[in-house]
N, C-alpha and C positions, 0 to 999 in steps of 0.2 A: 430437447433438441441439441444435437452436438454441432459443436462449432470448431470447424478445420481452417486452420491459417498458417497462410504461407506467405508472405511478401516483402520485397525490398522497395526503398525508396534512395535513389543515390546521392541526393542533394542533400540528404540528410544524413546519410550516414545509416540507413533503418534497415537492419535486416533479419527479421523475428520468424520464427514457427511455434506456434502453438494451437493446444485442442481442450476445449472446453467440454466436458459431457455432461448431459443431460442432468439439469435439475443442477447443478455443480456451479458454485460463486468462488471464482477467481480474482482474489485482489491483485494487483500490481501496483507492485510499488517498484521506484527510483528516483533517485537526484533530479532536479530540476534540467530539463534536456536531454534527458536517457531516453526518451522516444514514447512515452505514455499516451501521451495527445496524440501522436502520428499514429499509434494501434487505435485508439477510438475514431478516429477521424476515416482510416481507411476501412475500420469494420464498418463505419455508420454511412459511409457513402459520400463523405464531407471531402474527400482525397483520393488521387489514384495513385496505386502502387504502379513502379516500372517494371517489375517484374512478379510473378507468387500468383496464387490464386485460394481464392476462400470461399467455403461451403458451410452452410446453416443449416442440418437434417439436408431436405434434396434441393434449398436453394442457391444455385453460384451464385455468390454476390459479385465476385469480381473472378476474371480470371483471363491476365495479362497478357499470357503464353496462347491459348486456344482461340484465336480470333480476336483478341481483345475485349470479349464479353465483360458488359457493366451493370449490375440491374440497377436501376436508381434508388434511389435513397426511401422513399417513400412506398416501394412494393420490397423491401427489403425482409421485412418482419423488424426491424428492428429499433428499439425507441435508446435514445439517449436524453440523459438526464443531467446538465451541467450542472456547475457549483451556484448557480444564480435562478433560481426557480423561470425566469425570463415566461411567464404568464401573462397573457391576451389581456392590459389594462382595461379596453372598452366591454372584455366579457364578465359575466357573473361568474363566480369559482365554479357552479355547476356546469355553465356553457362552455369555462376551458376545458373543466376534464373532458365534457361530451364531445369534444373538438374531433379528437382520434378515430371513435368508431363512426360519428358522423361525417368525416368528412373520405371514410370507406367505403360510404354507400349503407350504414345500418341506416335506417327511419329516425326521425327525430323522439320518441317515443321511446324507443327502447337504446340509442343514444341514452336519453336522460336516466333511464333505467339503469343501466352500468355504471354511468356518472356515480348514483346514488351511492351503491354497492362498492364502489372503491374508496367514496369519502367516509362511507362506514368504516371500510380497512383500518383506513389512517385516521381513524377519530378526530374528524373533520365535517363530519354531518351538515352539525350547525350551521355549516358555512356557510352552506350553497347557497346564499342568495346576496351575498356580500361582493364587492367587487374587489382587486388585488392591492388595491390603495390602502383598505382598511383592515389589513392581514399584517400581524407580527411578521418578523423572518422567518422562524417554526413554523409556524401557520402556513406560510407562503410554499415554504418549503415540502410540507404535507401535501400539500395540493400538486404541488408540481409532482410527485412521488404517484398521484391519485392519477394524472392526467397519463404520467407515460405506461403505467399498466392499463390503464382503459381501452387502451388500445389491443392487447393479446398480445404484447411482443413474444416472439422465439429468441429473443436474445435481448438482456436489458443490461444497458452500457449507464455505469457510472461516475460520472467527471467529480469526484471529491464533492461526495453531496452533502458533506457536515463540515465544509471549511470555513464557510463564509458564518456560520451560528455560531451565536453566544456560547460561552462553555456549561451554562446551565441550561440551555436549549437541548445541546447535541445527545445526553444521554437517552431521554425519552426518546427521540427520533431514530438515535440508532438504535433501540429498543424494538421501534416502531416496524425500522427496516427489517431486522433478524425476523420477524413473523411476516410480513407481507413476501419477501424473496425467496421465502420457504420450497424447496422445491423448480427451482428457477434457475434455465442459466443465463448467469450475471456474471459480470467484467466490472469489477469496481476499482477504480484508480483513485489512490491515499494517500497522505502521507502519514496518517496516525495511526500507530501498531494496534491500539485499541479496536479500528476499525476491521482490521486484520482477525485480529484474534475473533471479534464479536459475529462480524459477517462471513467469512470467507472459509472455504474449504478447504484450501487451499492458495497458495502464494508463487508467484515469478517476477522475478527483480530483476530490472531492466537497467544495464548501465552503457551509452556511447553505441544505443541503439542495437544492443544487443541482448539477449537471456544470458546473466549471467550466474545465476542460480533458479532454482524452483523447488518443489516440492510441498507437501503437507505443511498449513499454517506454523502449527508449531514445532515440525522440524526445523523448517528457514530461520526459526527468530528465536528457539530455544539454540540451536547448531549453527551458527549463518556460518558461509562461507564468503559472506562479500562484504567488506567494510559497510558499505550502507544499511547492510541489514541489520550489524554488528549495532552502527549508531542508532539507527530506529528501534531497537532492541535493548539501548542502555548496556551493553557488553563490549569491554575489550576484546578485538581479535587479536590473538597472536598466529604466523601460521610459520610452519617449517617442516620438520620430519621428525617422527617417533623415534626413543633412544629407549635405552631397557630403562631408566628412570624420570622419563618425560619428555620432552619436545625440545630438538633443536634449531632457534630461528635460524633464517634468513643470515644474521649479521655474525652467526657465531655464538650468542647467548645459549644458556640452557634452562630449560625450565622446567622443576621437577614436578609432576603430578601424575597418579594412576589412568590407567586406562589399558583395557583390552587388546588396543591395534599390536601390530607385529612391528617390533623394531625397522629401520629404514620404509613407513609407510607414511608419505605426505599426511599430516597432520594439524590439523589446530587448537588453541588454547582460548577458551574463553573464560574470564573475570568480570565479576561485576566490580563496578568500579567502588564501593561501599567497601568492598573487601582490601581496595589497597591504602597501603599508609604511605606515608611521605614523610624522609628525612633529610639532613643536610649532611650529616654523615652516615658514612657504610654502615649498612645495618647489616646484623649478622644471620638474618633469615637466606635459606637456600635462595628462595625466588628474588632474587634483585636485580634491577635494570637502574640504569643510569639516563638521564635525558633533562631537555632545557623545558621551562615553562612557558606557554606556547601562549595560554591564555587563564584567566583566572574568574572564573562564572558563579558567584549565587545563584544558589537553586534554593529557596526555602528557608530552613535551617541548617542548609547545611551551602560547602564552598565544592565547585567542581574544579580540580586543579589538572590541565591538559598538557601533555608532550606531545610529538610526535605520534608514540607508539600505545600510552597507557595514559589511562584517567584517572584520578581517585578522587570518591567524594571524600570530603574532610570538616571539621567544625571549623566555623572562623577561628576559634582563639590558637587556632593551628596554624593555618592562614598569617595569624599576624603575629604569632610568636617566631615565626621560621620566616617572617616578612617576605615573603614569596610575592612575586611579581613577574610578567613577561622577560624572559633574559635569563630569569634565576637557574641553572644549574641543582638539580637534588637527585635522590635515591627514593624510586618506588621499589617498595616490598610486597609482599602475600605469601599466605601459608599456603603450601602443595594442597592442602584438602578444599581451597577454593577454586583450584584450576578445573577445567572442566575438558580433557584429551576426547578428538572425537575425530573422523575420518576429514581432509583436507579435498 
């Protein structure tokens, strides 16, 4: 089912268009306040746009401009599935999933029939006779997954369905997801790349309620174009214009690395941050940038050392030999062969 969206909301700031096609899982991602909720909210019927209008195959959900046409939420085709499974406590797992087709008018009989067949999906069988009390997070979360396809959505909206799970939970489930959304179109709102890469077909990154990039998963997040993509990605952006020996920021800087584009062609530069090293004096590598330390982050075995512009992971004994700390003043390096030049 293809999904056409158009809508502004002005007290927000929201003004997106996008189209989903058929069988096709679109994640979206962005920063906290970029407008995520307000696309889920107005696909799912939860909010009205002030202006735009939106089409599901031949359903108008909304459509501001033509009359003010609304369909409501519940003849919509469309199930949303929050980060909190929020399951019927007084029902059995089997009578919440049955909830959807049954409360559409299917028979109670073949309700519980579908029920069956979706707790089979998400290997959740066992359940059905258990009430939501007595359900891990996983578990819970299974079910809530069982109950919003039970219904036959033409569109299945999802609100970060692996945030609230343990870290040993989320593999399985989103495991779980990649084969039951097969074929399906989905809206999944993330913030974990993993969920990106694992579920979606594609990616649009929402910042200050706008698209400010899109494309194929791993273009967006191998190529970003938006700082947020860059961070949920673990890459430095750098952006500026292509020169015949690599890219010239914004500030003046230049930074040398290959790449096809044609000199004077908006460009950017991506580094992972592993690749850069960190000194206290000039180093004699082409690629060096100058900048203060912003913040100073373990990660594991290793230290994430932040500027402004650039990151480096580094070993502690690095860390505490160069006593780097917020304030400190250094010199990031990398060699030309870890730049990554690609269209800006």
């Amino acid at each position: 089912m293809t999904f056409v969206f158009d809508a502004r909301v002005a007290s927000r700031g929201f003004d997106v268009s996008l189209e989903v096609k058929p069988g096709e899982t679109v994640a979206v991602l962005g920063p906290n306040g970029a407008g995520k909720s307000t696309l889920l909210d107005l696909a799912a019927g939860l909010l009205r746009a002030d202006s735009g209008r939106a089409v599901l195959d031949d359903t108008v959900l909304f459509d501001a401009v033509g009359g003010g046409r609304f369909t409501p939420p519940h003849e919509r085709g469309v199930s949303l599935l929050a980060q909190q499974p929020l399951l019927f406590p007084h029902l059995s797992v089997l009578e919440n999933v049955a909830f959807g087709p049954r409360s559409s008018g299917v028979s109670r009989l073949e309700s519980r029939e579908t029920a069956r067949h979706w707790l089979a999906e998400v290997e959740a069988l066992d359940l059905a006779d258990r009430r939501p009390t007595q359900l891990s997070g996983g578990q819970a979360q299974r079910i809530a997954v069982a109950r919003a396809l039970a219904s036959d959505p033409k569109l299945l909206l999802l609100d970060e369905p692996l945030a609230a799970l343990d870290v040993a939970v989320a593999p399985a489930l989103r495991r779980m997801l990649r084969r039951v959304l097969a074929g399906r179109t989905v809206l999944i709102v993330t913030h974990d790349i993993l969920d990106a890469f694992t579920l979606a077909d594609r990616v649009v990154v929402l910042d200050h309620g706008r698209i400010v990039e899109q494309g194929p998963t791993r273009d967006v997040l191998e190529r970003p174009r938006s700082r947020f993509a860059a961070g949920l990605a673990a890459l430095n952006l750098l952006v500026g214009v292509r020169t015949e020996r690599g890219i010239r920021l914004d500030d003046g800087a230049e930074i040398a690395g290959a790449s096809s584009l044609s000199p004077g062609t908006p460009a950017a530069a991506a580094v992972r941050p592993p690749a850069v090293r960190v000194s206290l004096d000039e180093p004699a590598e082409v690629n060096r940038l100058r900048g203060e330390v912003l913040d100073v982050e373990p990660r594991g075995d290793l230290v994430r050392v932040r500027s402004r512009h650039l990151a480096a992971d580094v070993a502690p004994a690095v860390v505490a030999d160069l006593d780097l700390a917020p304030g400190s003043t250094v010199w990031f390096a990398f060699d030309p062969a870890a730049v990554q030049i690609y269209a800006g």
